[in-house]
C-alpha positions as CSV (number, residue, x, y, z in Angstrom):
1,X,-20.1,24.4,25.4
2,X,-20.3,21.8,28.1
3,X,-17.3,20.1,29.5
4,X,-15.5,17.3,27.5
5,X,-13.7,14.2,28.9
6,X,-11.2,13.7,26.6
7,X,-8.3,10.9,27.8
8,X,-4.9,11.7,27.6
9,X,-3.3,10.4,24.3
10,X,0.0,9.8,23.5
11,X,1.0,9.1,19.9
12,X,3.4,6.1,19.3
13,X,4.8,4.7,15.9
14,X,5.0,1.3,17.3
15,X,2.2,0.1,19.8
16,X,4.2,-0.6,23.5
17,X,3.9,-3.2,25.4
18,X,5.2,-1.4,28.6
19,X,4.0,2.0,29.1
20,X,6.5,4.6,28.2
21,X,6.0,6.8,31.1
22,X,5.7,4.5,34.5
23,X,6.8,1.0,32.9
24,X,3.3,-0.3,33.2
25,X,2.1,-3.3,31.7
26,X,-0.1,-2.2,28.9
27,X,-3.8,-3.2,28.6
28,X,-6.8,-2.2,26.0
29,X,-9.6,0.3,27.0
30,X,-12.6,1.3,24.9
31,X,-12.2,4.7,23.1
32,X,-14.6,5.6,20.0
33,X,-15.9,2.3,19.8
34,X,-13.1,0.5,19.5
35,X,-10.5,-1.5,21.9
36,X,-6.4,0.4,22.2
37,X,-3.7,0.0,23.9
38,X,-4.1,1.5,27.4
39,X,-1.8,2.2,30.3
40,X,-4.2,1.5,33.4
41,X,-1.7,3.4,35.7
42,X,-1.4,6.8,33.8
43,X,-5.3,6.5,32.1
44,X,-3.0,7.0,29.1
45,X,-4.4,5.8,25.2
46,X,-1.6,5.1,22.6
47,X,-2.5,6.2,19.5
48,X,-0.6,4.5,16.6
49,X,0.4,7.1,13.6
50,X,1.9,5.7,10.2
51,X,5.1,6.8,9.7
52,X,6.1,8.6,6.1
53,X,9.3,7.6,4.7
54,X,10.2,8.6,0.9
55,X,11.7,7.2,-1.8
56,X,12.7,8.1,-5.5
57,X,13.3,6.2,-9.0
58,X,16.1,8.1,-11.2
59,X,16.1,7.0,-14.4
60,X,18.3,7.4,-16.9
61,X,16.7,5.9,-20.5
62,X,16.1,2.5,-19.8
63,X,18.2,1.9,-16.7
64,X,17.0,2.7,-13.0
65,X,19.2,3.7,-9.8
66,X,19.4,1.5,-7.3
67,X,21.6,1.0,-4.0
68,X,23.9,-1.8,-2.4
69,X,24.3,-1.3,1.0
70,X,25.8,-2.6,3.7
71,X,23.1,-1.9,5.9
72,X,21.4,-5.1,7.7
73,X,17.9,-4.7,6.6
74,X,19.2,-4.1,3.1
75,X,22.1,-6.5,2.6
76,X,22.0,-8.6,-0.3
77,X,19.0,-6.4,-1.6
78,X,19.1,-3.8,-4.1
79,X,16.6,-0.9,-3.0
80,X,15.5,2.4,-4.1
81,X,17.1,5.8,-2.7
82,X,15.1,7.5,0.2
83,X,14.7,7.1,4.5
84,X,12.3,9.4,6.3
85,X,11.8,13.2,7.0
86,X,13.3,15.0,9.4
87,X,11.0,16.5,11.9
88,X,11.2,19.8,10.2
89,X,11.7,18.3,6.2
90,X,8.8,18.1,3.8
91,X,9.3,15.0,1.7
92,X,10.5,16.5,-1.4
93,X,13.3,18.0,1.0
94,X,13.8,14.7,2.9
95,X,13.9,13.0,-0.5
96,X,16.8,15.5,-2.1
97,X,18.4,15.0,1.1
98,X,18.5,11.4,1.4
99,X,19.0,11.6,-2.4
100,X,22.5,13.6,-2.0
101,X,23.3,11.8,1.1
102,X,22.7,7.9,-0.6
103,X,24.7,8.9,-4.4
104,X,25.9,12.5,-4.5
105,X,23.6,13.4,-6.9
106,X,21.6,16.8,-6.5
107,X,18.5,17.7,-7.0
108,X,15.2,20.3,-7.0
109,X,12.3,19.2,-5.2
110,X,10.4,20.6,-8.0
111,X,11.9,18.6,-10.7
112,X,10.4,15.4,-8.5
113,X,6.8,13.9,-9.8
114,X,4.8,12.3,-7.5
115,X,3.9,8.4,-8.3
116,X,2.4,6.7,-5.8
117,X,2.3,6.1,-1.9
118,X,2.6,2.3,-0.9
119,X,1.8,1.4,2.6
120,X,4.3,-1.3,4.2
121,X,3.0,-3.7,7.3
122,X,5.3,-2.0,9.6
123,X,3.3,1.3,9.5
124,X,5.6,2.7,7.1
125,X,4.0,4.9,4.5
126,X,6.4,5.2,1.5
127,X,6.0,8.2,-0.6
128,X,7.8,7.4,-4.2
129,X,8.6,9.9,-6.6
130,X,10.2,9.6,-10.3
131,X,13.0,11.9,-11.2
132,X,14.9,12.1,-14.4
133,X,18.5,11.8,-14.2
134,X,18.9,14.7,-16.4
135,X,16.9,17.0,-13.9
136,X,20.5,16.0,-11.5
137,X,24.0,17.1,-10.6
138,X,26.4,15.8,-9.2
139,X,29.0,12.6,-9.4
140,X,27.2,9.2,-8.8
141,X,28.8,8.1,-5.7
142,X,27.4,5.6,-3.1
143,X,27.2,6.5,0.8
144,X,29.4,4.1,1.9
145,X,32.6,2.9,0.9
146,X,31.4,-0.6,0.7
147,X,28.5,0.0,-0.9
148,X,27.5,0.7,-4.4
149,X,25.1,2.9,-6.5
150,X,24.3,2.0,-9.9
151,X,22.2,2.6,-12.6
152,X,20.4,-0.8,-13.9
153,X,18.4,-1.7,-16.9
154,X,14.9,-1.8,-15.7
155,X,14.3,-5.3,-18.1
156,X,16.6,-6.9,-16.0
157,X,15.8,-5.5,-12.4
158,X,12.1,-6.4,-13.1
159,X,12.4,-9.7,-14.5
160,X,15.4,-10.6,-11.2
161,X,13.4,-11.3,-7.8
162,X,16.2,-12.6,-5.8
163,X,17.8,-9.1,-5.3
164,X,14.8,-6.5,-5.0
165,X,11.5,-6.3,-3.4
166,X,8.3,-6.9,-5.1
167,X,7.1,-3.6,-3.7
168,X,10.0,-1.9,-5.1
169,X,9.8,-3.5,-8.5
170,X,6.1,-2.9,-8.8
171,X,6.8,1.0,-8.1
172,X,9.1,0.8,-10.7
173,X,6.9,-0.9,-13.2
174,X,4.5,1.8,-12.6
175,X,7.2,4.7,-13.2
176,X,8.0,3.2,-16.6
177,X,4.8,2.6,-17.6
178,X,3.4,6.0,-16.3
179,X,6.4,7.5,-18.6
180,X,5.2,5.0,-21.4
181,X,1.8,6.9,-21.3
C-alpha cells in the first residue's frame, strides 16, 4: 500500500469563521471534489457533523406532554421533552434522562418506539420517540419552578400554531396517526 496524503481534519458542529487552533481567518480548499472550510495556516479542513438531539411524545389518551419553559429559545413556545446525548448516552438513555430531568417522570428505554428523525437547519438531527404514559413513573413535575409541564389534548395543540412549532406538531400528528394504524 503506497503512501496517502490525507489532510488533517477537524470535526466541528458549527462551521468557524476563525480557526480554532491559531485564530486564523478561515478560507475554502478543495477536498473530494468539493470546496470546505479551510485554515491556510494549520492546512486544517473542518468537517461539519450533524448533531443528534432527542425528543419524546408521552401520551396519555388523547392528550400529549408538552413543556413551558423559561428558557430563551423556548419562551412563549410549548415544545416537546428531550436535549441531546451526553458523550457517553445512547439516545434512549439521553431521552429517559432528559425525560426525568424535564417532568419527573421515569422511564425504560425499551418501553420507547422509535417515530421518526427530523432534520432542523441548524444541523440538529432530532430523534423522536413515542412513549405511553402508562409505560412511566413518577409525579409529573416541571424542571423549573417557573415553568410548567402539562399534558394537552392533541385536537387542540394541533389545531393552535401560535404556541408550538410546525415541526413539533407534525411529529405529533404522525405519533397519533401511527397509533391510529
Amino acid at each position: 500500500m503506497g503512501n496517502v496524503d490525507v489532510p488533517a481534519i477537524e470535526s466541528v458542529v458549527v462551521e468557524p469563521d476563525y480557526c480554532p487552533r491559531c485564530r486564523t481567518e478561515v478560507e475554502t480548499n478543495e477536498f473530494e471534489g468539493r470546496e470546505v472550510p479551510w485554515c491556510p495556516d494549520c492546512d486544517l479542513l473542518f468537517s461539519r457533523h450533524a448533531v443528534a438531539a432527542v425528543q419524546v411524545i408521552v401520551r396519555d389518551g388523547d392528550r400529549v406532554l408538552l413543556l413551558d419553559e423559561p428558557l430563551p429559545q423556548n419562551e412563549g413556545v410549548l415544545s416537546l421533552p428531550g436535549g441531546f446525548a451526553k458523550y457517553d448516552e445512547g439516545p434512549r438513555e439521553a431521552l429517559v434522562r432528559e425525560l426525568e430531568e424535564e417532568t419527573g417522570l421515569v422511564a425504560d428505554p425499551a418501553d420507547l418506539e422509535y417515530l421518526t428523525t427530523y432534520h432542523a437547519d441548524a444541523g440538529i438531527y432530532f430523534l423522536t420517540y413515542t412513549l405511553e404514559r402508562s409505560a412511566t413513573a413518577g409525579e409529573l413535575t416541571p424542571e423549573f419552578e417557573e415553568g410548567e409541564a402539562a399534558f394537552r389534548p392533541v385536537e387542540d395543540v394541533l389545531s393552535t400554531t401560535d404556541r408550538t412549532r410546525e415541526s413539533d406538531r407534525e411529529r405529533i400528528e404522525m405519533a397519533w396517526n401511527r397509533r391510529a394504524e
